[in-house]
N, C-alpha and C positions, 0 to 999 in steps of 0.2 A: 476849567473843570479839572480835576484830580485824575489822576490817569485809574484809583480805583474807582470812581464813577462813573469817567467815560466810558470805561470795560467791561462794569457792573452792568451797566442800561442796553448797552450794544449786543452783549451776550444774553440778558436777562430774554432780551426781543428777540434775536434771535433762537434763543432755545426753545423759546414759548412757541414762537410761529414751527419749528421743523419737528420739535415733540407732540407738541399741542395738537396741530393740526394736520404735518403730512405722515404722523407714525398713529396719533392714538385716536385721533377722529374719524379712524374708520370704524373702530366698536361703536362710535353711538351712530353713525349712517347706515350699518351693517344690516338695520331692516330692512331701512329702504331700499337698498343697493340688490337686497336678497328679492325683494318685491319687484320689482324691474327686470333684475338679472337673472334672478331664480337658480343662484348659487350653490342653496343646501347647505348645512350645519356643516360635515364634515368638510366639504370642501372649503367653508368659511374658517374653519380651523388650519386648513392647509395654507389658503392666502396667508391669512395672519400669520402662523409659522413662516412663509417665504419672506413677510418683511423682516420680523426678525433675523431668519438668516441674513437680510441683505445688511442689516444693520451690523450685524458681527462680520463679514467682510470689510465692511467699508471702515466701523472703527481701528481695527488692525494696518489699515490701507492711511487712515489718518492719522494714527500714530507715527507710521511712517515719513508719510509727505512732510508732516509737521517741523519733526527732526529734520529734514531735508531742505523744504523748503521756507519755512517760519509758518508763525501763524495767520497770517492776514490773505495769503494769498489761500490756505485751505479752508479759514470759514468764509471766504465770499464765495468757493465752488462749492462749500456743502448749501450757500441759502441757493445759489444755480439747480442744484442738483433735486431739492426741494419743490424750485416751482414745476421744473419740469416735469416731476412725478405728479405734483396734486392735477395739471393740467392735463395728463394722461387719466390720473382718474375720471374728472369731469367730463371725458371727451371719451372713456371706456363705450364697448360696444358689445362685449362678451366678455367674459369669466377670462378668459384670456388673457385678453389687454388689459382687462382688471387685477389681474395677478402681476404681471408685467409692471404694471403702475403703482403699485400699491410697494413693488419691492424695490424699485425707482426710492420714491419719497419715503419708504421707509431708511432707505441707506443713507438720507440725510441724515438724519440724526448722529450716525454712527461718523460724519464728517464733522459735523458741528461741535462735537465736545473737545476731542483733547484740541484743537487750534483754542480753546479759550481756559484751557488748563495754563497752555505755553505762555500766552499773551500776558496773564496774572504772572505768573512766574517772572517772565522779563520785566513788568512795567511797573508791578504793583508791590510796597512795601513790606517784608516779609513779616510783618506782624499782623499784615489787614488780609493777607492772601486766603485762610482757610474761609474767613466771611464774605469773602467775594468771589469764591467759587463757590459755595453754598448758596450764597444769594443768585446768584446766574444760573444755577441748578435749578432753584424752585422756577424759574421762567417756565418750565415743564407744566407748573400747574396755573401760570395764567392761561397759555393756550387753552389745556382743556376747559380752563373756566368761561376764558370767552368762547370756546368752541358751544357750549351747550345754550346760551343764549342765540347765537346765530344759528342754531337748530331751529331755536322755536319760533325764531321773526320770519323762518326761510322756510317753512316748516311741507317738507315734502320735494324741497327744490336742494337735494343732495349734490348736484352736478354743478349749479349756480353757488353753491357754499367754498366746494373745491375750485373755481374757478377763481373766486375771490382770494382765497388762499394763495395761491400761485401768482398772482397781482402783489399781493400787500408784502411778499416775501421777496420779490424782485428789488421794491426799496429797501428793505432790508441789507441787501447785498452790496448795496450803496452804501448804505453807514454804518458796514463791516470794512468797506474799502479804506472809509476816510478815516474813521476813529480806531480800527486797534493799531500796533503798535508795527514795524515793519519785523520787530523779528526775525531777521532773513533766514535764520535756520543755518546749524553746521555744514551743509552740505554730503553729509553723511547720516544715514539708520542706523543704530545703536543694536538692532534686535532684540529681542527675548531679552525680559531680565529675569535676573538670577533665581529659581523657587526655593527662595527660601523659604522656613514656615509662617511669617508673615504673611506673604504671596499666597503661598498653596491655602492659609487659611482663609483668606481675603475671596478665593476661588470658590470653594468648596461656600461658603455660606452665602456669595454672590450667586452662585447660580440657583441654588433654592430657594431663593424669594425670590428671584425672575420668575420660574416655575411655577413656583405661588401666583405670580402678579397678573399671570394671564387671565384667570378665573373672571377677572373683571375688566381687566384692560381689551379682550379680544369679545367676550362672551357677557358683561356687564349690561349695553341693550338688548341681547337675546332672551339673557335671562329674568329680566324685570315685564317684558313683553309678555314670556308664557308663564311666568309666578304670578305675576299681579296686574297682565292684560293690561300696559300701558304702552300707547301710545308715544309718537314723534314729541308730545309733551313730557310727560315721565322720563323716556330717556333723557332727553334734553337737560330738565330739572338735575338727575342723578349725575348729569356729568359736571355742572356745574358747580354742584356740592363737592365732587372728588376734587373738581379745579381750585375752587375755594379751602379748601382742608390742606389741601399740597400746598399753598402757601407758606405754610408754618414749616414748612422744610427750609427756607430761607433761616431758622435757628438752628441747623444743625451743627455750625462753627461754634456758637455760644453755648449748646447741650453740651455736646462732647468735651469743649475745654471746661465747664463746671462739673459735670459729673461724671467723666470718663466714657470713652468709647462703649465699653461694654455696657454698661447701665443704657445707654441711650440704646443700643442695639438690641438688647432683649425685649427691652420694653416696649419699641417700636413693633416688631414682628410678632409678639402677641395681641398689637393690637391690630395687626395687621388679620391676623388669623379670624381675630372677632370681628373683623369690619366682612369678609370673604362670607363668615357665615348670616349675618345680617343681614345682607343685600341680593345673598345668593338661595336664602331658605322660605321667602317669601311671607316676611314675619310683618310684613304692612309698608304703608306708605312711610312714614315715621322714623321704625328702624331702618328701611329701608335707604332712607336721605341720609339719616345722621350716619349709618354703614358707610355710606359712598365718601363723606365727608372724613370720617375716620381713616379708610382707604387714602385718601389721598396724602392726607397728613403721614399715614404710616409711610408709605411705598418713597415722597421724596424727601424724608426725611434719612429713609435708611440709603438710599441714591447718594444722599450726600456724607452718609456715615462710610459707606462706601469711596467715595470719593477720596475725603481724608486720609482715610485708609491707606487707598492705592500712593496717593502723591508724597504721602511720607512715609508708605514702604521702597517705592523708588525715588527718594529725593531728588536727585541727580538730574532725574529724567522726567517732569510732570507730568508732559503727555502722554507716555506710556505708563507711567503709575494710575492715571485714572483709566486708561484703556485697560487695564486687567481686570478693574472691578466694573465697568461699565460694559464688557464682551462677553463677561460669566453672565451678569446679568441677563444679556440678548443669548447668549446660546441656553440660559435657563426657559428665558420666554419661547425659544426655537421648536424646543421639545416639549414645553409646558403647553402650549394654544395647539397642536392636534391632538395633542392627549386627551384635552380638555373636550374637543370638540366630539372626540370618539367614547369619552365616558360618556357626556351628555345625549348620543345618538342612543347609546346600549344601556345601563345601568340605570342611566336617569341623570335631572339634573341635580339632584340631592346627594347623590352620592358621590357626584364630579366635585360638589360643594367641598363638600366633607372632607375628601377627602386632599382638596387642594389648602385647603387650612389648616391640616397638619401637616403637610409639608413646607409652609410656612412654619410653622412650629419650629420644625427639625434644622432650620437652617442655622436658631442658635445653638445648635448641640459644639460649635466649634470652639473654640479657645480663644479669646480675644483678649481685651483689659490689657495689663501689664505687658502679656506676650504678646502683645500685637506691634507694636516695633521693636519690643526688645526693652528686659529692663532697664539699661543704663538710660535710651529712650526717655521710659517713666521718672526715674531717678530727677534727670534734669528738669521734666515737665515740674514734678514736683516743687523740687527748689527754686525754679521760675515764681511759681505761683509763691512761695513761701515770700519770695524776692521782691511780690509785686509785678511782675512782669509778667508781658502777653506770652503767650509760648503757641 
């Protein structure tokens, strides 16, 4: 097997299982959990903000160990880190230990990325690299896709779902062991890279669609529940759709080298904006699926526009190039899901809608295209292609 395959499939499962299921499977159990535990809206915003936080420590933390120690020994602790939070969820007893668990397996995720930024970087061909972190990116939307089917075969048994999770994630951690690459890492952190305006732009629009992304990643079964009175079925369905739609985020290496960064970026977060107000404004069953479905496609599509971004504004350094754009991201969500949670308590949820969709909007207000690595950058991308060549 091809060391981009082995790395594509390994990271693909792995991302799927620590996004999919111990960061974003809590918006669609988030009824039940509330039915049981008797949470409350705001406070549901608060948890979800706390995983988000947990996941911007822990990426920051991964970027480091990464550089330090290789890749292979930090994503077999982020799949560790993973099971032990969903079997803290399952095994939750109060809002407490719920909150506690929740930012547990949420700070997997924030382990699991840059160790599979490094690992491509070391193993994998440098002309196949952007498609095989792209491709291992959209792993994000199988979990949620299979997360929304095991809703509905499990349907009400939220603590039995999470248990499962934390089982299927331990092998995981096995053939994170065997298959990446050893990587051993410098034995030094490089720190902070440089802000240039790459970086700072890379920031600055990363964290506005995190922002945006909670509307539905934290608040997506609450608010189909009181829009459209749906059920552990409905949710389930909706997330399915988002899961299945984020597939196509697996084309963000092939968008981006065809039509340029920018093009792929605006067009994603407008449609990201109309998927927010679809799902969020209780326009029916219908828009409501095809919403979630667009959702998905948008959010890791631009994950991976992002990606790109980061790893070839720090070339040098992969795993901390995708950590700048995948940490704005998490501190955009940090801030975005109480926000979220406190429009929807006051104003309403229409207006929480609204107006989480034009900050979506505003995230392309930044300068990207050409100036996004720099034109001489462009220059070469161009002549590549003029050449024939993968760039």
């Amino acid at each position: 097997m091809s060391p981009a395959l082995r790395i594509g499939a390994t990271g693909f499962a792995l991302i799927a299982v620590c996004y999919g299921f111990a960061r974003f499977a809590f918006g669609l159990f988030l009824p039940q959990i509330d039915n049981e535990l008797g949470i409350g809206t705001s406070l549901s915003g608060m948890i979800s903000g706390g995983s988000f936080a947990g996941y911007c420590v822990a990426i920051v933390a991964s970027a480091i160990l990464t550089e330090r120690f290789g890749a292979r020994a930090v994503a077999v602790g982020a799949a560790l880190v993973a099971s032990i939070g969903m079997a803290g969820i399952a095994l939750a007893t109060s809002p407490l230990i719920l909150a506690i668990a929740v930012l547990v397996a949420g700070s997997s995720t924030g382990l699991a990325s840059p160790p599979m930024a490094a690992a491509v970087a070391a193993a994998v061909s440098k002309g196949r690299q952007d498609l095989t972190n792209t491709v291992i990116n959209a792993g994000v939307s199988a979990g949620v896709a299979l997360s929304g089917p095991i809703a509905l075969v499990i349907t009400g048994q939220w603590r039995l779902a999470f248990g499962a999770f934390a089982a299927v994630v331990l092998v995981l951690a096995i053939a994170a062991a065997i298959s990446l690459p050893a990587a051993s890492g410098n034995g030094r952190a490089g720190g902070l890279p440089p802000m240039t305006g790459p970086v700072l732009r890379l920031i600055s629009a990363s964290f506005l669609m995190g922002a945006s992304s909670t509307a539905l990643w934290s608040f997506g079964g609450q608010i189909v529940a009181n829009q459209l009175d749906w059920g552990t079925t409905g949710t389930g369905l909706l997330w399915t759709c988002i899961g299945a739609g984020g597939l196509v985020g697996a084309l963000a290496g092939t968008l981006v080298g065809k039509f340029g960064l920018d093009h792929v970026h605006g067009a994603f977060l407008g449609l990201m904006a109309a998927s927010i107000l679809s799902v969020g404004m209780g326009l029916g069953p219908v828009p409501t699926l095809v919403g979630g479905a667009v959702f998905g496609a948008a959010y890791v599509m631009l994950t991976g526009v992002y990606l790109i971004w980061g790893t070839h504004a720090v070339s040098d350094r992969p795993a901390t190039g995708l950590m700048v754009g995948f940490l704005t991201i998490a501190v955009g969500q940090t801030v975005g899901a109480p926000i979220f949670g406190l429009l929807m308590a006051g104003p309403g949820v229409d207006f929480a809608v609204i107006f989480f969709a034009v900050v979506a909007l505003f995230a392309g207000a930044f300068p990207k295209g050409t100036l996004l690595l720099g034109d001489n950058l462009e220059k070469k991308r161009r002549q590549a292609i003029r050449q024939g060549a993968q760039y």
